[in-house]
Wavefront OBJ file of the C-alpha trace (Angstrom):
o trace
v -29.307 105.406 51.149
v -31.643 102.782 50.088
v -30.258 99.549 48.582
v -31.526 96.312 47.147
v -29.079 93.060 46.485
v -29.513 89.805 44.452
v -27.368 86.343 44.741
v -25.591 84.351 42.231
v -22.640 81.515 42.627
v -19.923 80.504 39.947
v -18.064 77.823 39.546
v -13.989 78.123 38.694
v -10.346 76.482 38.589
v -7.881 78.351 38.850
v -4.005 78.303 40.376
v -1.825 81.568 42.026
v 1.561 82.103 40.903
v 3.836 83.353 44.093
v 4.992 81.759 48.132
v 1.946 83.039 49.726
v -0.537 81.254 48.069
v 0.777 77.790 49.282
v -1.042 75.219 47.842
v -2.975 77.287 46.347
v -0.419 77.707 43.372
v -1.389 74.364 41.843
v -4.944 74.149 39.946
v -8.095 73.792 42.243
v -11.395 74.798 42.179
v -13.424 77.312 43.479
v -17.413 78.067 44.338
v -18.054 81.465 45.120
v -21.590 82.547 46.226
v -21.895 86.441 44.946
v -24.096 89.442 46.033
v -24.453 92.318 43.691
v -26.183 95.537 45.873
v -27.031 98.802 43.958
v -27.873 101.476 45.804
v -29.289 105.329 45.676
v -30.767 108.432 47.577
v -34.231 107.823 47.172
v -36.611 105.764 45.669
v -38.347 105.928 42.106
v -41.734 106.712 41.420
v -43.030 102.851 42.071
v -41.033 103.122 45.705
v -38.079 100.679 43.858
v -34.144 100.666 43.687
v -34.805 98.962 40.815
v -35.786 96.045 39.094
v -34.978 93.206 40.976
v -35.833 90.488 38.582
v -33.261 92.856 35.955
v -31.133 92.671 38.534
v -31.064 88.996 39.129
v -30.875 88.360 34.900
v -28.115 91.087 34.568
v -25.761 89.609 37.473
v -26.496 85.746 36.053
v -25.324 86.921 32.548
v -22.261 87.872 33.873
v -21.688 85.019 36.028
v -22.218 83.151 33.363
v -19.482 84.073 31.146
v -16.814 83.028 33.760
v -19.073 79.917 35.115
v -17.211 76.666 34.891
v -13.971 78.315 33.274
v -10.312 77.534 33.704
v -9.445 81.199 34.221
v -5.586 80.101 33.543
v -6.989 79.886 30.089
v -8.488 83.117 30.057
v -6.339 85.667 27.715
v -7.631 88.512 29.508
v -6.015 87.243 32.862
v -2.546 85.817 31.722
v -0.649 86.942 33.673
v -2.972 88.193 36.770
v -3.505 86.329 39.999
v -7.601 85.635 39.859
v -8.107 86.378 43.600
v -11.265 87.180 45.266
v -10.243 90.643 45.672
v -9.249 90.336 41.950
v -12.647 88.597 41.012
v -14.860 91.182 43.039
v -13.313 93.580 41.253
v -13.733 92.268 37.702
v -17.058 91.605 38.232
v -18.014 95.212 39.429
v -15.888 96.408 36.159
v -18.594 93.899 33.581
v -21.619 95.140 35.492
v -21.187 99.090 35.674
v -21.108 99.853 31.910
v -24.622 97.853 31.791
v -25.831 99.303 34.813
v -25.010 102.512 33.306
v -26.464 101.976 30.135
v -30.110 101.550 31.814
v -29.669 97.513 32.125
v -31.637 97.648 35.423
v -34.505 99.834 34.291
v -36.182 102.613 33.075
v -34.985 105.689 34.600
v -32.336 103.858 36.528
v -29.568 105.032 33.904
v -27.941 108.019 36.394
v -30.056 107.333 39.334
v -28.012 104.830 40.935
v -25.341 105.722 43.298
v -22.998 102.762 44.481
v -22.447 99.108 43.041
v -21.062 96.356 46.054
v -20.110 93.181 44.826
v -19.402 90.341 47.382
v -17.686 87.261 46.455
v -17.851 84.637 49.595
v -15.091 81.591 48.759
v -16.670 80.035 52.078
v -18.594 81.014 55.159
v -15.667 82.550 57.267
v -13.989 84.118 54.261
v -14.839 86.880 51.472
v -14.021 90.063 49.825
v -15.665 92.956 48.180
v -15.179 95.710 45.991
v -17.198 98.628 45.848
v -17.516 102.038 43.769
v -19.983 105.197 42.352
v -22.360 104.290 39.465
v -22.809 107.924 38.974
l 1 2 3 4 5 6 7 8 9 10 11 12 13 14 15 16 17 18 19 20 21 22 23 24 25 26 27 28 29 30 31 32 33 34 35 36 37 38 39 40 41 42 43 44 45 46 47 48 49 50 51 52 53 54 55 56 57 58 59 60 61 62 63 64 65 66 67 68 69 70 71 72 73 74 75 76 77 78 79 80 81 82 83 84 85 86 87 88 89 90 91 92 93 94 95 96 97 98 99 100 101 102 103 104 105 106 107 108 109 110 111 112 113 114 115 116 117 118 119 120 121 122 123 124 125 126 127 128 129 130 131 132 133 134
């Protein structure tokens, strides 16, 4: 399986509601650095995954719409702790309808097999969530 990744970073507050999250329950703020890797069987007809510069604009746009939010604010996650986990996850969920609708490409619409998206909170800790595009 070939594959091809580009690199982003946000910038968030947020605060957990429950024991486990400690501290962590009262409002602070949060950089994450952020991979997005596509990948597929084989390679197109130019010897590409895809576009990478696509790739780079597609994962900044939606970085950007959560970049330098209060996501306690954010009616979408009332409600929802906005973990890593959680964050990988909604991430991966904005980027596969796009991804799917050709957003990385000509002919790329079908072709690609797997989206990973990494969110790193800090060099010893990150998560990940991963799924088929097709």
């Amino acid at each position: 399986m070939y594959s091809i990744a580009v690199g982003g970073h946000f910038m968030i507050a947020h605060s957990f509601v429950g024991e486990a999250f400690g501290p962590a329950q009262q409002l602070h703020g949060a950089t994450y650095a952020v991979e997005m890797e596509v990948r597929r069987a084989t390679l197109d007809g130019s010897g590409l995954v895809c576009d990478i510069a696509l790739a780079k604009k597609l994962l900044d746009e939606v970085l950007g719409a959560l970049d330098y939010r209060n996501l306690d604010d954010v009616a979408e996650f009332r409600g929802r702790n906005t973990t890593t986990e959680f964050l990988a996850g909604e991430i991966f969920r904005r980027l596969m309808p796009r991804i799917a609708a050709g957003a990385l490409g000509p002919g790329t619409a079908g072709t690609l097999a797997r989206l990973r998206v990494v969110l790193r909170e800090s060099p010893i800790a990150w998560a990940a969530f991963e799924g088929e595009l097709a």
